[in-house]
C-alpha positions in Angstrom: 0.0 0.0 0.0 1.3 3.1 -0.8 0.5 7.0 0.0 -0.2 9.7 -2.3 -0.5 13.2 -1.0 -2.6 15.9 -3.2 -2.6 19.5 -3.5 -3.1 22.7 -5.1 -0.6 25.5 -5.6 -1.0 28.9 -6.1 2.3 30.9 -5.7 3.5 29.5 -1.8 6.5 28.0 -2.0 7.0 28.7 1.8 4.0 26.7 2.6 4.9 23.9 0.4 9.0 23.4 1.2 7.2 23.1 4.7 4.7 21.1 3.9 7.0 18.9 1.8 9.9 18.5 4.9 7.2 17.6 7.4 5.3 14.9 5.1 8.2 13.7 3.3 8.6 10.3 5.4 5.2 9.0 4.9 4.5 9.6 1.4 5.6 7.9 -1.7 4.6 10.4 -3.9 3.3 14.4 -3.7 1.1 15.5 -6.7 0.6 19.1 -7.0 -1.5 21.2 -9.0 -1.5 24.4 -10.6 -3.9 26.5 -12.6 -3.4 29.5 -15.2 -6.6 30.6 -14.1 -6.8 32.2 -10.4 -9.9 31.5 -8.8 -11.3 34.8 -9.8 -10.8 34.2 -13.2 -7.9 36.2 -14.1 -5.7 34.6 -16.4 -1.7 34.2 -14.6 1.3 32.7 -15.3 2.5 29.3 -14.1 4.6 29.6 -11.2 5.7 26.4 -10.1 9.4 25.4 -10.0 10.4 21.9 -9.2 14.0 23.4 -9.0 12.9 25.1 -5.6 12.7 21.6 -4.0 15.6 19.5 -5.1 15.2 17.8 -2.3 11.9 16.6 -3.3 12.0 16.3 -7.3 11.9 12.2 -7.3 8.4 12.4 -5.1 6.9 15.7 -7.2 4.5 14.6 -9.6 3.5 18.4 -11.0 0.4 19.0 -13.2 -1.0 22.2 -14.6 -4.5 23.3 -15.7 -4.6 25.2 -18.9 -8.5 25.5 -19.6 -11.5 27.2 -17.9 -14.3 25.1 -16.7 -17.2 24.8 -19.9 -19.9 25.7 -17.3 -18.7 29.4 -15.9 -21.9 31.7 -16.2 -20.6 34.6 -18.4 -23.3 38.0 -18.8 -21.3 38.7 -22.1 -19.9 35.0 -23.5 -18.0 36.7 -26.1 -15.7 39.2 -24.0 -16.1 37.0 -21.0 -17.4 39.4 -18.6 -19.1 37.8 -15.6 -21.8 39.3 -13.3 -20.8 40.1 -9.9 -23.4 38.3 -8.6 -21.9 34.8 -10.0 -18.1 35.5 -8.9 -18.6 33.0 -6.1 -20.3 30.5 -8.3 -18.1 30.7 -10.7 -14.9 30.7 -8.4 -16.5 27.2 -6.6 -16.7 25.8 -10.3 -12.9 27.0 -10.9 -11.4 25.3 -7.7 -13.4 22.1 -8.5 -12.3 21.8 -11.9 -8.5 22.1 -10.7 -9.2 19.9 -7.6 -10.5 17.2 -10.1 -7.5 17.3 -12.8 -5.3 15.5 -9.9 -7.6 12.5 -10.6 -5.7 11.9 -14.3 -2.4 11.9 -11.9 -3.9 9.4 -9.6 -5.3 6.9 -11.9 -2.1 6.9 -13.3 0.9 6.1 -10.5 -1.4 4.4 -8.0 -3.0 1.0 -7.5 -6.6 0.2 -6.1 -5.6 0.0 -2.3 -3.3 2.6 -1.9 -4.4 5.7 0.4 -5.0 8.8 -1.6 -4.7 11.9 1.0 -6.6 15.7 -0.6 -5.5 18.7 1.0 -4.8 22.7 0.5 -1.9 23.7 0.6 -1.7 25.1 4.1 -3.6 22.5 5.3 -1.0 19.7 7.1 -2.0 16.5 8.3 -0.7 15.0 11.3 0.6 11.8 9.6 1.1 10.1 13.8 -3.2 10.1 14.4 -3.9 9.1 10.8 -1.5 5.4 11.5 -3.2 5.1 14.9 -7.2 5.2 13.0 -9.8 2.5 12.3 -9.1 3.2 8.4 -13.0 3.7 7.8 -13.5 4.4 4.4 -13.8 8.2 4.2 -10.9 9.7 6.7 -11.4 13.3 7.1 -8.6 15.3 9.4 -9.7 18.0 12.3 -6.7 20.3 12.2 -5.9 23.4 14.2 -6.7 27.3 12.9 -3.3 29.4 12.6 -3.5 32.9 10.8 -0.5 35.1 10.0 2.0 33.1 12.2 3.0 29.7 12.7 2.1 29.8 16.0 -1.0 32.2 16.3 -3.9 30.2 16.8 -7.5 30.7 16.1 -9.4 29.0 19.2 -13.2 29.5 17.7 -13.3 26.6 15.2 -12.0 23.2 13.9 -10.9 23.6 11.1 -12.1 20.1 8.9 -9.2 19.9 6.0 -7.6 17.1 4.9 -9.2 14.4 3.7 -8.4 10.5 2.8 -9.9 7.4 1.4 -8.6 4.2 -0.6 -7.9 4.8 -4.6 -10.8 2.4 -5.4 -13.2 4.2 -3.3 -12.7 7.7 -5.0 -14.7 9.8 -7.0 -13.3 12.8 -7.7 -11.9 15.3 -5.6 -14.2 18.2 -5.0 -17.1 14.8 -4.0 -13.9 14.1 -1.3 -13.6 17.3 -0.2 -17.7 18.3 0.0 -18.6 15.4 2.3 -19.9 16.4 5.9 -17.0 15.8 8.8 -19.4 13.9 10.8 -20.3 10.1 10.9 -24.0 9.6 10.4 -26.0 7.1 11.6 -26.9 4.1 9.6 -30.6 5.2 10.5 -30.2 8.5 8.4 -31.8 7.8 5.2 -30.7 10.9 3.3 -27.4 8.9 3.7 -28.4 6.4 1.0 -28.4 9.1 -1.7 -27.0 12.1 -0.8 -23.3 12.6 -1.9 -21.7 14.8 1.2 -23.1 12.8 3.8 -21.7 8.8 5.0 -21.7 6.6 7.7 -18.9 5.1 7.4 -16.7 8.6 8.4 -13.7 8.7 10.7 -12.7 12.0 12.4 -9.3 12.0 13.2 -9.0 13.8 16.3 -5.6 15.7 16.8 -5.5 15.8 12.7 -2.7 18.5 12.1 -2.8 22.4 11.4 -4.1 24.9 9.0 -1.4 27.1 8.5 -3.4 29.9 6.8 -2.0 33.3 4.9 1.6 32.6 6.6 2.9 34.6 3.7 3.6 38.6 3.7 0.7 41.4 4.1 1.3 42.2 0.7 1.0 38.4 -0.7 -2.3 38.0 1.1 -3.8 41.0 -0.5 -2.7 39.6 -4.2 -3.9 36.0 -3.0 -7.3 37.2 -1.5 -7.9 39.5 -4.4 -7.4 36.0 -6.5 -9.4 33.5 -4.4 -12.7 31.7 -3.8 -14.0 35.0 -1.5 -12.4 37.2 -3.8 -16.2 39.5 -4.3 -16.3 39.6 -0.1 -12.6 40.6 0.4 -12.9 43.3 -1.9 -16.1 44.4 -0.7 -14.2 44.7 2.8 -11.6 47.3 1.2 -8.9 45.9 2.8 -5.0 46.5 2.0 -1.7 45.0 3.2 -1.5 48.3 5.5 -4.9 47.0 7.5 -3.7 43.6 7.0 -0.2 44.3 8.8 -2.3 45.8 11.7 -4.3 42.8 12.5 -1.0 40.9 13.1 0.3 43.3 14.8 -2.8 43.2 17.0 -3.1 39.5 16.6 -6.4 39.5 15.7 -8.6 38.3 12.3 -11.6 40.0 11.4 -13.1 37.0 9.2 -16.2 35.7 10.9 -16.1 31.8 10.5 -19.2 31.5 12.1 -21.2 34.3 10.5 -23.8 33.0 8.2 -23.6 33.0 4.7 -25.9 36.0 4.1 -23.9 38.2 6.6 -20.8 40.2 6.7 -17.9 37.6 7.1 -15.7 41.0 8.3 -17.4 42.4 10.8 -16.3 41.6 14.1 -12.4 41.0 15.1 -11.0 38.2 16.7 -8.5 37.5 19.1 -5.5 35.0 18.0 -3.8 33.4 21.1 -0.2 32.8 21.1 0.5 28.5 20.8 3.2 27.2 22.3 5.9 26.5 19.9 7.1 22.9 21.1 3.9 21.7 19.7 4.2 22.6 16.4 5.6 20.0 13.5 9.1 19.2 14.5 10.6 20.7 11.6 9.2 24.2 12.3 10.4 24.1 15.7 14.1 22.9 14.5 14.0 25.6 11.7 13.1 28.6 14.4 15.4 30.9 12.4 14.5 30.3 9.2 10.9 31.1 9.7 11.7 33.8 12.2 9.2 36.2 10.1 6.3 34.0 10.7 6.9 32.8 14.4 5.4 35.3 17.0 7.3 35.3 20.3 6.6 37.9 23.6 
């Protein structure tokens, strides 16, 4: 049996090196993939350079995206304009369609029984729980919140990231990544035909850390301006000056909880300092290197 570990990439190379150095021992092989579409539909360059990970370039399968999905809503077709009040839809369909185009990578290198592992980038599974599950069928990963910092933590949510589940029992990526992180009972009937909610679910408590926008104030403005929220992070008129406040302050103002009508950037947040020595070994034994993004007192 062998493990496959599958991402997306943007621009992060930070993100992934770490990623990379902390997985490296369990996985045969990592697949990432990268579009030339952002997620708001601006066309951008390829940035990907297996050269940046030498270290890595025997386990880096590296796959790119070159098309738009067929179904984006356009109002004008021809000079593809879209209506604001699509940019979400539309951004959902784009991170699908790239989540999906790991499957020709998969079908390809692995065999029937082997463990295929989806994650985001920043999200990091803690390899030490996943050997010590049940091995249910659909594995899904509750991780740890950090913003800004390696080690400042978001204490309002679980974050529900990484997900896993045998070759021969997958889909496609964006079904893997939509199902529910709770195991229903068998007595649930909407479990017999709906396609985000199972039975046969393991949590896996302890699951590893979300290491979100652990970039620079300036690289989250470019990357929110790009992503799935882009209409709602706009809408906020935010900038890499009110951006480098809030870690300065240690606080988010991104609602998790707010509901999906309301404004998301409302209300702050406080981020609590997390002690180090609990963080992937290879963060803690690199304490220099990521000096920029570890907050100390």
């Amino acid at each position: 049996m062998k493990l496959f570990d599958c991402t997306l990439y943007y621009d992060e190379d930070l993100i992934l090196d770490t990623r990379l150095n902390i997985l490296d021992k369990y996985f045969d092989k990592f697949i990432v993939c990268e579009a030339s579409f952002s997620h708001s539909g601006r066309k951008k360059k390829l940035n990907f350079n297996v050269n940046n990970f030498p270290k890595f370039k025997h386990k880096i399968i590296y796959i790119s995206v070159d098309d738009e999905p067929y179904d984006i809503i356009y109002e004008d077709p021809i000079n593809k304009v879209e209506n604001p009040m699509h940019y979400r839809i539309n951004a959902v369909k784009r991170i699908a369609h790239q989540r999906n185009k790991l499957l020709e990578a998969v079908k390809s290198v692995s065999s029937p029984e082997d463990y295929i592992f989806y994650s985001d980038n920043d999200e990091i599974p803690n390899m030490t729980s996943f050997e010590e599950t049940n091995k249910n069928k659909i594995i899904i990963f509750e991780q740890d919140l950090f913003y800004y910092k390696f080690n400042l933590f978001c204490n309002r949510i679980k974050w529900y990231g990484t997900r896993a589940i045998k070759k021969k029992d997958l889909l496609n990526f964006e079904w893997l990544r939509q199902i529910k992180p709770k195991k229903y009972s068998f007595f649930r009937l909407d479990t017999f035909f709906k396609k985000d909610k199972y039975i046969n679910v393991e949590i896996v408590k302890n699951g590893g850390w979300h290491f979100t926008r652990v970039i620079s104030p300036e690289e989250i403005h470019k990357k929110e301006l790009d992503a799935e929220h882009h209409d709602e992070y706009r809408a906020s008129k935010k900038s890499p000056e009110k951006i480098r406040d809030l870690i300065q302050r240690r606080v988010i103002d991104h609602d998790h909880l707010a509901d999906s009508k309301s404004n998301k950037y409302s209300s702050e947040f406080k981020l609590d300092l997390y002690d180090i020595s609990r963080l992937p070994h290879f963060i803690v034994s690199n304490k220099e290197k990521f000096k920029d993004f570890i907050d100390e007192d």
